[in-house]
N, C-alpha and C positions, 0 to 999 in steps of 0.2 A: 303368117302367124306361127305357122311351126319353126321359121329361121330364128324367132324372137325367144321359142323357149330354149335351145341351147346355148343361147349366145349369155342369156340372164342363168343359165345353169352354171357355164365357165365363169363368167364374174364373181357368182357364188363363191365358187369352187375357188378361185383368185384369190378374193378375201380372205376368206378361211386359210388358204395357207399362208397369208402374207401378215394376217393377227397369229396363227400358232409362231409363225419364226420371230415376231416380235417376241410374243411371250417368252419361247426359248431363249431370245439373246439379252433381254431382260433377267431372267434364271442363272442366268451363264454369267451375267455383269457381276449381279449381286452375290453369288458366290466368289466368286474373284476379290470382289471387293470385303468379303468377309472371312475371306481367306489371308490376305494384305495387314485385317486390322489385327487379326489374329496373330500371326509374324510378328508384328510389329509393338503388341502389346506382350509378347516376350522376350523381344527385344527390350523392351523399357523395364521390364521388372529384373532379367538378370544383368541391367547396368544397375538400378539402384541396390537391388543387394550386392552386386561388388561394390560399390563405391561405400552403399555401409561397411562390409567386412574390412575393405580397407580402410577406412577413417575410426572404427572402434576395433584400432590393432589389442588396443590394452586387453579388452575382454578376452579373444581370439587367444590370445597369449596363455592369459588367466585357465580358460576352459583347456586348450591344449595341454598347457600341464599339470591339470587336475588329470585329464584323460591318460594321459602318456605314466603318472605315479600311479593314478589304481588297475593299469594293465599290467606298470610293471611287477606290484605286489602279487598278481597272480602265478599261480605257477603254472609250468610248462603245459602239464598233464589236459589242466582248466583252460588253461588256452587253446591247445589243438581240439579239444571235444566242443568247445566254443565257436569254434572256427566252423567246423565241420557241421554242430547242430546247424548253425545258422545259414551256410550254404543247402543245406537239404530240407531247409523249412524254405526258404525263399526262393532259390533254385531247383528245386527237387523235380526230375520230369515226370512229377506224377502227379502236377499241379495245369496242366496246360490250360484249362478255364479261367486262371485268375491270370496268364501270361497273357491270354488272348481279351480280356478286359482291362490289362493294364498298358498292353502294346495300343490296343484301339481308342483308350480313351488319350493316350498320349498323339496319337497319328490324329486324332478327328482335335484335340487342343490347338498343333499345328494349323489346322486350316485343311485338311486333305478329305478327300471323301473318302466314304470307307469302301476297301478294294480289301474283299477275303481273301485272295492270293496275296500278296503281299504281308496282310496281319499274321497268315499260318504258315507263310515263312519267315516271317520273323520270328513266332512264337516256335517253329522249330529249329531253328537255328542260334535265335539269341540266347537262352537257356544254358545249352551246350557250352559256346561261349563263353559267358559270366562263369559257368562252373571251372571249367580249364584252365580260367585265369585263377582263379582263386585258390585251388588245387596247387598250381606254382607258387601263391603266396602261401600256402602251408607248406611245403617244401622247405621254402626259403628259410621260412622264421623258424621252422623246427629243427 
């Protein structure tokens, strides 16, 4: 009688781990696979909007040279304060809460799980970044 309770203790114990590692590889599938549809369903939206952009050339056209006549009726001055407002409202390093909610909800649209190393270097690195380039496009144009 006492050989009988450890033996039904391990079996216990058996089960139990052999339902948790289902469960985990269940956990582990379904994320995979809702990682997959996710890919994949941004996949399929930026084919259809290229294949719209590209088959309503006419409009693209239309809008393009609205856009390109009322930048050029601006003057210099309006455009580099333009330039400038707009990189330090959207870029500005003194926004990191709204880099670090819009890096993560683009990382978790992906499919990826959220990893805070990775989001707060992105958010400290991308920033930088976008602003540097955009600094050489005021260069350029001015």
């Amino acid at each position: 009688m006492v050989k009988e309770y450890p033996e039904t203790h391990l079996q216990k114990l058996c089960m139990g781990i052999h339902n948790e590692t289902i469960q985990l590889i269940k956990m582990y599938n379904g994320d995979s696979i809702h990682m997959i549809l996710q890919f994949s369903t941004n996949l399929i939206c930026f084919f259809i909007l290229s294949g719209y952009s590209i088959l309503r050339n006419k409009e693209v056209i239309l809008l393009n040279s609205w856009v390109q006549e009322f930048l050029y009726n601006l003057s210099d001055t309006i455009k580099a304060f333009s330039i400038l407002l707009l990189t330090d409202l959207c870029i500005g390093f003194h926004s990191p809460h709204g880099w670090e909610l819009m890096i993560g909800s683009i990382y978790k649209d992906f499919g990826f799980a959220h990893n805070e190393q990775i989001i707060s270097g992105l958010v400290s690195t991308f920033p930088v970044i976008l602003d540097y380039h955009f600094e050489i496009l005021d260069f350029f144009t001015i």
